[in-house]
C-alpha positions in Angstrom: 57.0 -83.8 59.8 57.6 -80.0 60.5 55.2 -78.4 57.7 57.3 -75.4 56.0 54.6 -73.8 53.1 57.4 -71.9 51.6 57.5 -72.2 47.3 60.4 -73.4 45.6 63.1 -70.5 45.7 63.5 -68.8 42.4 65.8 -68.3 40.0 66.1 -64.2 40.0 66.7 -62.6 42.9 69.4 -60.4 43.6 70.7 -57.6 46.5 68.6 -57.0 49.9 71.3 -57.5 51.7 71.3 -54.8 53.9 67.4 -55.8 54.7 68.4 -59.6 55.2 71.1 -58.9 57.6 69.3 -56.5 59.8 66.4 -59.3 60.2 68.7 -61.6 60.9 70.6 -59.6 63.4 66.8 -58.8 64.9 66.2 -62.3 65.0 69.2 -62.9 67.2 69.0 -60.0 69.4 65.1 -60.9 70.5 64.5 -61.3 74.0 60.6 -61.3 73.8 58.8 -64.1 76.7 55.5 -64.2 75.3 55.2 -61.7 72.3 56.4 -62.8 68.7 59.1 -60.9 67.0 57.2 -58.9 64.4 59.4 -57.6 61.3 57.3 -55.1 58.5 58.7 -55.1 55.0 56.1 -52.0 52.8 56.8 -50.8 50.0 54.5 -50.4 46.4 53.1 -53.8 45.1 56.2 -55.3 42.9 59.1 -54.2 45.0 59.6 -57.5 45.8 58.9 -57.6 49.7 57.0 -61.1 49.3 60.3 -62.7 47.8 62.2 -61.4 50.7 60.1 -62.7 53.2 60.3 -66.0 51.4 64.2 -65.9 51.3 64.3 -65.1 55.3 61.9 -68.1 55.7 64.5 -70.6 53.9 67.5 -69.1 55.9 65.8 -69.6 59.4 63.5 -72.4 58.8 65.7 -74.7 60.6 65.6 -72.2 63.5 61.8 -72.4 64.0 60.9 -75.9 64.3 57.2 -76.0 64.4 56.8 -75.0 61.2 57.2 -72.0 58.6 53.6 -71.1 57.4 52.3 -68.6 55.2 49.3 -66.9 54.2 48.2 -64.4 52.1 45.8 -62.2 52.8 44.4 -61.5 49.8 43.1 -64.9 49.0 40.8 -64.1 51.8 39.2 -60.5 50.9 35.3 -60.8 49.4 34.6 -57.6 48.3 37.4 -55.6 49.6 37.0 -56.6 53.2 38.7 -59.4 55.2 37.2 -61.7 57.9 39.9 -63.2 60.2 38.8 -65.6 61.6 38.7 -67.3 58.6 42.5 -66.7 58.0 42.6 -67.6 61.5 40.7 -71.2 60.6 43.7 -71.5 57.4 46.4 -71.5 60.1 44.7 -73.8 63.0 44.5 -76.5 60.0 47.9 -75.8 59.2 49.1 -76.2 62.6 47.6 -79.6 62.5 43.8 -79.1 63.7 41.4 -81.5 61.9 38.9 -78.9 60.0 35.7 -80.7 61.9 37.7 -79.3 64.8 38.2 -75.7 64.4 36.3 -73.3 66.8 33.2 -71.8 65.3 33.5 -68.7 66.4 36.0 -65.6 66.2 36.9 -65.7 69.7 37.1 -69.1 70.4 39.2 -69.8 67.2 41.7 -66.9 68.5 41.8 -68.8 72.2 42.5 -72.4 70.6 45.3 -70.6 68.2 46.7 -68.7 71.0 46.8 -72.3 73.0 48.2 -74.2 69.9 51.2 -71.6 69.5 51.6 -70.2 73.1 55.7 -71.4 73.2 56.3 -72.6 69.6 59.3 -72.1 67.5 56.7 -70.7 64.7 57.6 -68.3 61.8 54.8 -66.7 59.8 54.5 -64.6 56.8 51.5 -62.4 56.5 51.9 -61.1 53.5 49.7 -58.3 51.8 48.3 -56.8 55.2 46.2 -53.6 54.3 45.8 -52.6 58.6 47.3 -53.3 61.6 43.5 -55.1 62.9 43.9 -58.0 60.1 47.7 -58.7 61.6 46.7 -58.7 65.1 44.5 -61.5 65.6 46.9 -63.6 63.7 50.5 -63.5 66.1 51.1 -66.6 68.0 51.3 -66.4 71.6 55.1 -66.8 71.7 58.3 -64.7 72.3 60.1 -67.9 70.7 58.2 -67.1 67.2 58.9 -64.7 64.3 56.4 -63.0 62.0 57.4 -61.1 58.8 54.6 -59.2 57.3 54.3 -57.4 53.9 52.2 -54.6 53.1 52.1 -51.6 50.4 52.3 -49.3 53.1 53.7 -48.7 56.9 51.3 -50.3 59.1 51.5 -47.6 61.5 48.9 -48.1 63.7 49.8 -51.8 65.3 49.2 -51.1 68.8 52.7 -51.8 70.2 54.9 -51.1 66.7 56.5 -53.6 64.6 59.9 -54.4 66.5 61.5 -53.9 63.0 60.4 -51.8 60.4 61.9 -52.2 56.8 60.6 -50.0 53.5 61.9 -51.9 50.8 63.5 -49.1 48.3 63.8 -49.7 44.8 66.9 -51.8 43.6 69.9 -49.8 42.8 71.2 -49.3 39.4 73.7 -52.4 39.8 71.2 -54.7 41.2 68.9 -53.9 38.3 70.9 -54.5 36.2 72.1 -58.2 37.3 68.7 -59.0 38.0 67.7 -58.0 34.2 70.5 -60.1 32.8 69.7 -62.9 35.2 65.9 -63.0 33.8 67.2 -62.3 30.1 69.8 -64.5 29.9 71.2 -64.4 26.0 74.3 -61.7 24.8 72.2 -58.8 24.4 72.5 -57.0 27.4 76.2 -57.2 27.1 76.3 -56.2 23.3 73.9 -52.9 24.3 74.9 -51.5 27.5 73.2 -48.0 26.7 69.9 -49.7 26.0 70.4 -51.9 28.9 70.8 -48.5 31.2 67.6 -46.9 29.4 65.9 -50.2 30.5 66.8 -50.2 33.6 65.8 -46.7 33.9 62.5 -47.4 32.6 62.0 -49.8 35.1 62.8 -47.4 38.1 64.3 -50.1 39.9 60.8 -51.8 40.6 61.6 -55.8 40.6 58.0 -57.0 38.9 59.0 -54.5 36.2 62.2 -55.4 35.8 60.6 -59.3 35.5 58.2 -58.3 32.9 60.5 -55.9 31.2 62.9 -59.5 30.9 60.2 -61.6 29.6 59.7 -59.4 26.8 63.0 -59.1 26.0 63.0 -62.8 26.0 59.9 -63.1 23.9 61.8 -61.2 21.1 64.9 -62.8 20.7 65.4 -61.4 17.2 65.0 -58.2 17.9 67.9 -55.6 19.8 67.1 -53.6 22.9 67.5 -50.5 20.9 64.5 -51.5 19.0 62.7 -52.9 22.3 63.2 -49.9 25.2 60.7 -47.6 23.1 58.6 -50.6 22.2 57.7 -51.4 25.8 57.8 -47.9 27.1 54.3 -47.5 24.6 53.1 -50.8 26.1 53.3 -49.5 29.5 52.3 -46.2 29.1 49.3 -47.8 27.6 48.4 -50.8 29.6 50.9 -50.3 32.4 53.1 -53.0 34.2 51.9 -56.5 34.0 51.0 -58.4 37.8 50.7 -54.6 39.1 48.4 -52.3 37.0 45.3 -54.5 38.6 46.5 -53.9 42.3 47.0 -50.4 41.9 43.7 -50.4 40.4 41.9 -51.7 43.4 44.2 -49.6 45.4 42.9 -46.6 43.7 39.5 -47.5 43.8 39.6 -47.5 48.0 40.8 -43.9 47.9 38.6 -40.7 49.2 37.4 -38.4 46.5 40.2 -35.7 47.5 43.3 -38.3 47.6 42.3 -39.8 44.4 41.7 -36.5 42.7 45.4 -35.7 44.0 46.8 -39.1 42.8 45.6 -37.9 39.2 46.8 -34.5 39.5 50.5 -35.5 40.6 52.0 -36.8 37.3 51.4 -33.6 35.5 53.2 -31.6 38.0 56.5 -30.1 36.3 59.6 -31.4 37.0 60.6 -34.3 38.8 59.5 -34.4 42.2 57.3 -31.9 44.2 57.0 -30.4 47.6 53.6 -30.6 50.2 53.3 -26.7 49.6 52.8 -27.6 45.3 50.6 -30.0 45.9 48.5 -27.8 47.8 48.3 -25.0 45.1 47.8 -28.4 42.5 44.7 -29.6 44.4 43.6 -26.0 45.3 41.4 -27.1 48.1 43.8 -25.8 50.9 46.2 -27.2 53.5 44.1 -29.5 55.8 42.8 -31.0 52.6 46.0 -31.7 50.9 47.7 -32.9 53.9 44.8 -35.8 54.7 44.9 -36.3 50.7 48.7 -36.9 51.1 48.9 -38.5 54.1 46.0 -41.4 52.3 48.0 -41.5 49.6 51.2 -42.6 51.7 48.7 -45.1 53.8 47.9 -46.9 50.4 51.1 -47.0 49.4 51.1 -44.7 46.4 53.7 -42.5 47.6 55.6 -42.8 50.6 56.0 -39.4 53.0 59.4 -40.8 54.5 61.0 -39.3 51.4 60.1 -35.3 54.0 62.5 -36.6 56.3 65.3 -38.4 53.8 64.8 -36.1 50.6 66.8 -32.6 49.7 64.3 -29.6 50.5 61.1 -32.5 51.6 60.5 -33.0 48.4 58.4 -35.8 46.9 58.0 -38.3 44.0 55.8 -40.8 42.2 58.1 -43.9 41.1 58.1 -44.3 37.5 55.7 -47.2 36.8 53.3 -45.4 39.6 53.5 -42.2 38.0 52.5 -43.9 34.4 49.2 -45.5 36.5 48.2 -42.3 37.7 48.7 -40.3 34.4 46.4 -43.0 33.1 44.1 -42.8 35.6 43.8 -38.8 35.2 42.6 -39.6 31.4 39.6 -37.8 30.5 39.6 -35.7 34.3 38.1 -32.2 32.8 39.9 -30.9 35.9 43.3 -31.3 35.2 43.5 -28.2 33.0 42.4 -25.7 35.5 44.8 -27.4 38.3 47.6 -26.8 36.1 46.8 -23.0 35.3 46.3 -22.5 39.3 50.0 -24.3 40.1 51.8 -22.4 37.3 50.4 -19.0 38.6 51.7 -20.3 42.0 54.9 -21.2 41.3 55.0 -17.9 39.3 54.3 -15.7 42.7 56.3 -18.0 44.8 59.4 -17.4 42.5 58.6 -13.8 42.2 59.2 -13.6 45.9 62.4 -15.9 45.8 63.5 -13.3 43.0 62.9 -10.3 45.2 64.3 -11.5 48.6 67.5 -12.9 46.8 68.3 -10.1 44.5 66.4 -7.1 45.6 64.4 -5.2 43.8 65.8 -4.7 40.2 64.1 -3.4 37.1 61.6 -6.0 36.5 59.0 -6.2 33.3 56.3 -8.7 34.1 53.8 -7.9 36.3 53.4 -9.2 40.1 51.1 -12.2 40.3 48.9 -11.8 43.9 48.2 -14.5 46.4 46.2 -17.6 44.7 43.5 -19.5 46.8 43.6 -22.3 48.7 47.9 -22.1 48.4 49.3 -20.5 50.9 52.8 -18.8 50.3 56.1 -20.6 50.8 58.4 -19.1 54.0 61.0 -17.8 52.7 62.8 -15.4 54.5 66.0 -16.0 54.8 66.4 -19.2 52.5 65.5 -17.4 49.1 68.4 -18.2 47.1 68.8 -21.5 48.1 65.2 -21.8 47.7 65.5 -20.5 44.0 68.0 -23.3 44.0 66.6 -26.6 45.2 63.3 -25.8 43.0 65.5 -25.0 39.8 64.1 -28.0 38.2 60.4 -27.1 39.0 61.6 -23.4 37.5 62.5 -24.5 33.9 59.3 -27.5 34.0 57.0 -24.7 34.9 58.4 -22.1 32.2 58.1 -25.4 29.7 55.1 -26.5 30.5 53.5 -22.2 30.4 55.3 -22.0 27.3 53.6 -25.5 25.3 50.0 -24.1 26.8 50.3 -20.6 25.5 50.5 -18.9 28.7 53.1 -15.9 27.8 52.6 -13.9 30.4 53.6 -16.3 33.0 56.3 -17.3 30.5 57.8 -14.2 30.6 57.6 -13.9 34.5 58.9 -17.2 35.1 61.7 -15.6 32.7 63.2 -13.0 35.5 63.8 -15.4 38.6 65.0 -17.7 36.1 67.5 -15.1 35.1 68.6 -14.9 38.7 68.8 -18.2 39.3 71.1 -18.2 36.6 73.4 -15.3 37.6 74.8 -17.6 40.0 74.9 -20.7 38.2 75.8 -19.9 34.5 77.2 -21.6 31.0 74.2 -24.2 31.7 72.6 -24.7 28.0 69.5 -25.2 29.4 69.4 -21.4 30.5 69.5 -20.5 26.8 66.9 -23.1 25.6 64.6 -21.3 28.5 65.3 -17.9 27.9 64.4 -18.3 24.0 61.0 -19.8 25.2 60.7 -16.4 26.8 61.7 -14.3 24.0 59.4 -16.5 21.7 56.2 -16.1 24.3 57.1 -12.0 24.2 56.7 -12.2 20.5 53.8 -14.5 20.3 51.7 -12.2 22.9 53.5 -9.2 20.7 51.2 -6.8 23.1 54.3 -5.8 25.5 57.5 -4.5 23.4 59.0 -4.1 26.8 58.9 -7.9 27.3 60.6 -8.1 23.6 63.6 -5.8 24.8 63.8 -7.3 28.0 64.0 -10.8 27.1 66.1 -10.2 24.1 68.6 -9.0 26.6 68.6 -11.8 29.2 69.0 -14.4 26.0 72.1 -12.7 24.8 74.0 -12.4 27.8 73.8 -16.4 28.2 74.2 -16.8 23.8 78.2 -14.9 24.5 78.5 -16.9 27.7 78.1 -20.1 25.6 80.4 -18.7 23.1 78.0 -17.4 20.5 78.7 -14.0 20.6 77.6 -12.9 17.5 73.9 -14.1 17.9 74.0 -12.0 20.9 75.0 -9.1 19.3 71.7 -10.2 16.7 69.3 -10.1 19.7 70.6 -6.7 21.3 69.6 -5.4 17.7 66.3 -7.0 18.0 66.1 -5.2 21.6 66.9 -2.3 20.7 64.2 -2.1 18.5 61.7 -3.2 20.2 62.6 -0.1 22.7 62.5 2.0 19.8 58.6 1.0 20.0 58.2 1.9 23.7 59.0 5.4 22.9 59.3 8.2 25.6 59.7 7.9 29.6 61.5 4.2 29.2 64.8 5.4 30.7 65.4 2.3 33.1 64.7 0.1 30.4 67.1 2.1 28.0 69.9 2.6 30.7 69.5 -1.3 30.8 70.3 -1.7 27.0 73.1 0.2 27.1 74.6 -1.7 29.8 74.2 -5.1 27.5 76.0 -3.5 25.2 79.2 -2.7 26.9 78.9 -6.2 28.0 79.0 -7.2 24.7 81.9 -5.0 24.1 84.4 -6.4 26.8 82.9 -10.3 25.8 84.6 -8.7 22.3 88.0 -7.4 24.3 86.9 -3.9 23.4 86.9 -2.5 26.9 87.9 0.8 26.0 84.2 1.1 23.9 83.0 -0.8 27.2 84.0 1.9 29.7 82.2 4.3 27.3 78.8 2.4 27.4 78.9 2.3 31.3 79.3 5.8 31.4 76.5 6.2 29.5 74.7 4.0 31.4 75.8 5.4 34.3 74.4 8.7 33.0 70.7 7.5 32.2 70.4 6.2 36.0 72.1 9.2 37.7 69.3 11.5 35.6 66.4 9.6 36.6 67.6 9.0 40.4 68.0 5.9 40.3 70.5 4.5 42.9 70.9 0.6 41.8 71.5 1.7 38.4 74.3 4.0 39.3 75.4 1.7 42.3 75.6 -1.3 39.3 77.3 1.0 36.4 79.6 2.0 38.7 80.5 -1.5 39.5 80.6 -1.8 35.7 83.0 1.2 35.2 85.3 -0.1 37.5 85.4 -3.3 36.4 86.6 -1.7 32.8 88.9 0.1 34.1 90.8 -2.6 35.7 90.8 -4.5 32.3 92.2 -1.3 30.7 95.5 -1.3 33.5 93.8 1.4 35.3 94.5 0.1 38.9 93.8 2.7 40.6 90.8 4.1 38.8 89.2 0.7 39.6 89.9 0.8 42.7 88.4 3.7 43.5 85.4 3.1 41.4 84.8 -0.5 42.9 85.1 1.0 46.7 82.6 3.5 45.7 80.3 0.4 44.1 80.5 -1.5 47.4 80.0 1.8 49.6 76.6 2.0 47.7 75.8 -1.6 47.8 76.4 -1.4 51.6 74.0 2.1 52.1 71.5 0.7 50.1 71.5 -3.3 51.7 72.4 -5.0 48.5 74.4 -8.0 49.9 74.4 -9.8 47.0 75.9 -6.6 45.2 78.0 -5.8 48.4 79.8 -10.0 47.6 80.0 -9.0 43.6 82.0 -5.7 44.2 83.9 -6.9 46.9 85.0 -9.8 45.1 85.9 -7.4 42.0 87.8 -4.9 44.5 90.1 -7.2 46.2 91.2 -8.4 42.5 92.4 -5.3 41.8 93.6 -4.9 45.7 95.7 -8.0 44.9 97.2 -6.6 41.5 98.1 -3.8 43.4 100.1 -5.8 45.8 97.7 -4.8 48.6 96.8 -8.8 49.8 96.4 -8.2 53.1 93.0 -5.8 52.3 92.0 -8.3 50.0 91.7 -11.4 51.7 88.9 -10.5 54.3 86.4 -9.5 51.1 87.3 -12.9 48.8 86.5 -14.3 52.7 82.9 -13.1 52.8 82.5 -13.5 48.8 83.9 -17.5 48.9 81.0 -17.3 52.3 78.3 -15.9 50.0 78.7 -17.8 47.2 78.2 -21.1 49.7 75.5 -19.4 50.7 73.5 -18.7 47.6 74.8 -22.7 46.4 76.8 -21.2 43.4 79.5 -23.7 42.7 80.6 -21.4 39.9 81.1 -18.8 42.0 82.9 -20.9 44.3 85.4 -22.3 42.5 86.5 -19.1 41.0 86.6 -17.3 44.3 88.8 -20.1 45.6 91.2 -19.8 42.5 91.5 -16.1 43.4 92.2 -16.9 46.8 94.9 -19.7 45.9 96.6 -16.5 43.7 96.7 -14.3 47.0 97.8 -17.0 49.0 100.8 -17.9 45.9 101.3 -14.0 46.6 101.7 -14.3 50.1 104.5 -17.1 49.3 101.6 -19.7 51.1 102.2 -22.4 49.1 100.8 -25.1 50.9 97.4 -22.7 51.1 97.3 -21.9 47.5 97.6 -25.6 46.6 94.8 -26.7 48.8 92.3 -23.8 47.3 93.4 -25.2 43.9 92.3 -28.7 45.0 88.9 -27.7 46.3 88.2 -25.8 43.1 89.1 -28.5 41.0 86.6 -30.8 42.9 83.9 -28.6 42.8 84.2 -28.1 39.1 84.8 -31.9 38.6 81.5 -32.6 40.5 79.3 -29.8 39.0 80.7 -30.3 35.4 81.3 -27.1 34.8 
């Protein structure tokens, strides 16, 4: 009788397909003579790679008929380290070899294995292999065979490769889902769909999780998942994931000094994911040393460094229930304060720089933070904006996280690229909750009343832009005096509050009291020579103006704001006036001037990722092109604005 040591198939097991299917098309595409097919499934301990092996196994066991064997590999570890010959004695006796039989030796139990299989129809799962040299010594000595093996990592260096490599990801939303009702099985889920999503989310898509997380529901029956979700997010935040806390554990305990140190250090990093160049400044022990630390970490199958390649901007993340292990694991490390500090003041210089190279150099409050040890500087000439972009979410974490450990001053400098950042990428209510951390972290310092003006100001433009105009008209007052407390030779900062206010004035539909602040504005730059101030109010002035039905005074003034933005390299500024000018160009029936600048404005908005921006530039070019009589062009620039603002929410 053909011996098959494969477990009864269970009850909950859902989606893989895609992983199933490409086996089985490897499977049927094999050509090997006298070397095994060999298919890898890694991924973290509980993704569920042993239950896929299993499920292959069933579906081809009639394909391999001398036998379907299994072994794992743990069962065999004393101590941490595994012998193979003695897996290697497991699978002569399964292939039929009395025990009295079996070679004594290492080498002469791989020769009588390698004569037992050399031409079966064998498959084998290996499962839980930590390195390529435990694998090795078990593959039969057949091309007609298949081995699957699992392991928490890539097994990257098997001499010749696995013919088929498969990281198991975590299950999809849907798939969680059915597999959660499939282990619950009661009217719940379906009464508390909301509860069933938190759930699911709390699982991260991690099948043992998801297992657990239905056994408790089950073991509760009374009780509704409303009640349960926060109940077992304190369990595992405390004791972590049943079946998988104690292989992490071990896991853990195999790491170096440096990548364990890392591995407790990651889940305090703000924000959601983080990059190789974070991590550096987070471990502070330099490059070399945070690239061996990551590169362990990704071996032991704590994080996994495919996510470089696949991820937006190479950026990287612990999985939920990993994340919770390490955070425990960092309990108690003395260390972890001082790695925080050092990242913050990173990220401060390293959006500093993004601030500067996107916008140009503006009036700015906080002081320049210099290089920090051991973390190099991020490249980014050339990419600063969209930079500034793809690390928003690291930008309001950090200025969070400065702002619950009392760290003003890096509050209030994280404050200014955050303002930037938001320029292109306003009406988000997040911008305001930021800003009045800021204003809050000026006051609490109370040392710098330029801070307190300056931060007053960059709160109220976003209060009007969410509609609450007059608590921005509070904060200007609040501004203004704390420049009252700066006294004499403050003129930039002065000019600056002025400007505000005319803001404030056309948010009002005063534009006429507008014009009149510009001017003023425009005044206090032109006195102290400074060009970006009278290069901006003039922008300002003409903007006014062509809310006032003064065409052609706008159109002068906003072809004199883009002349300056152009003499002094401002191509962000150059985009804002242009866009501005061929408005007015357009109202003055001039079309054909206006199209090339709402061209390079719709190209610099793309640029610096604004989808705000975007959409209204394309609105303005579907008016030109309804000018033009275009219709068919006007109609598709509608389209593409509508899907932009459909897909960014705004």
């Amino acid at each position: 009788m053909t011996r098959v040591e494969l477990p009864p198939e269970p009850a909950c097991f859902v989606d893989r397909y895609e992983q199933r299917d490409r086996v089985l098309a490897a499977v049927d595409e094999w050509t090997g003579r006298d070397r095994p097919l060999l298919v890898a499934l890694s991924g973290p301990q509980g993704m569920g790679k042993t239950e896929l092996a299993r499920l292959i196994g069933r579906l081809l066991r009639e394909r391999y008929a001398d036998g379907v064997l299994s072994v794992d590999l743990d069962d065999y570890r004393l101590g941490g380290s595994l012998d193979p010959g003695d897996v290697l004695g497991q699978l002569l006796e399964s292939l039929g070899v009395e025990p009295g039989f079996v070679a004594g030796s290492f080498k002469a139990r791989c020769t009588q294995y390698w004569s037992r299989t050399a031409g079966a129809r064998l498959l084998l799962i290996v499962d839980n292999a930590r390195y390529a040299s435990e694998v090795v010594p078990l593959l039969p000595a057949s091309g007609e065979s298949l081995v699957i093996v699992t392991s928490h990592a890539p097994l990257r260096d098997l001499a010749d490769g696995a013919a088929l490599g498969l990281a198991l990801p975590p299950l999809e939303e849907w798939a969680a889902t059915e597999l959660l009702e499939l282990i619950v099985r009661d009217p719940r889920p379906a009464a508390e769909p909301e509860a069933v999503r938190a759930l699911v989310r709390l699982c991260e898509g991690l099948p043992a999780a998801l297992h657990v997380a239905g056994g408790w529901v089950r073991g509760h029956r009374l009780r509704s998942l409303t009640r349960l979700v926060p109940q077992l997010r304190e369990e595992w935040e405390v004791a972590g994931v049943d079946g998988v806390e104690r292989f992490w554990d071990v896991v853990y305990d195999g790491l170096s000094d440096g990548a364990a140190r890392l591995y407790r250090l990651l889940p305090h990093h703000p924000g959601p994911a983080f990059t190789v160049e974070s991590a550096t400044a987070l471990l502070g022990l330099g490059p070399d040393a945070c690239e061996e630390a990551l590169e362990e970490l990704d071996r032991a199958g704590l994080l996994d460094l495919g996510e470089l390649m696949a991820g937006e901007g190479g950026r990287l993340r612990l999985p939920g229930p990993l994340r919770a292990h390490a955070l425990r694991r960092s309990r108690g490390d003395g260390g972890v304060d001082a790695a925080l500090v050092r990242l913050v003041r990173w990220l401060v210089r390293q959006f500093q720089r993004a601030d500067l190279l996107a916008a140009g150099s503006r009036l700015i409050v906080a002081d320049s933070v210099g290089a920090v040890e051991g973390a190099p500087d991020v490249p980014l000439e050339g990419r600063a904006a969209g930079w500034l972009y793809e690390e928003r979410h690291t930008l309001f974490a950090a200025l969070r996280l400065a702002h619950e450990r009392g760290m003003d001053v890096e509050v209030v400098a994280l404050s200014e690229p955050l303002w930037t950042y938001a320029l292109d990428h306003p009406q988000q209510l997040d911008v305001v909750g930021a800003l009045q951390m800021a204003v809050d972290s000026a006051l609490r310092h109370g040392g710098r009343p330029a801070w307190m003006m300056r931060t007053r100001c960059q709160l109220a433009r976003h209060l009007w832009q969410a509609g609450l105009v007059d608590e921005a008209g509070r904060e200007l007052d609040e501004a203004a005096g704390a420049l009252r407390l700066l006294g004499a030779g403050e003129e930039k900062l002065a000019a600056s509050l002025v400007e505000f206010r005319g803001m404030l004035c056309g948010v009002r539909g005063d534009w006429e009291a507008a014009a009149g602040e510009f001017a003023r504005a425009l005044a206090l730059h032109d006195a102290i020579s400074n060009p970006y101030g009278v290069l901006l109010m003039t922008y300002r002035s003409g903007e006014a103006r062509a809310k006032l039905g003064e065409l052609e005074v706008a159109r002068e003034l906003l072809a004199e704001a883009r002349d300056r933005a152009l003499a002094l390299g401002r191509e962000r500024m150059t985009r804002r006036t242009g866009f501005a000018l061929a408005g007015v160009l357009c109202r003055l029936g001039r079309t054909g001037e206006a199209r090339p600048l709402y061209e390079e404005s719709l190209e610099s908005a793309r640029g610096r990722r604004s989808a705000f921006d975007e959409a209204r530039v394309l609105d303005a070019m579907a008016e030109l092109a309804e000018a033009e009589g275009l219709r068919e062009e006007a109609g598709e620039r509608r389209a593409a604005a509508g899907v932009i603002r459909r897909g960014q929410g705004l």
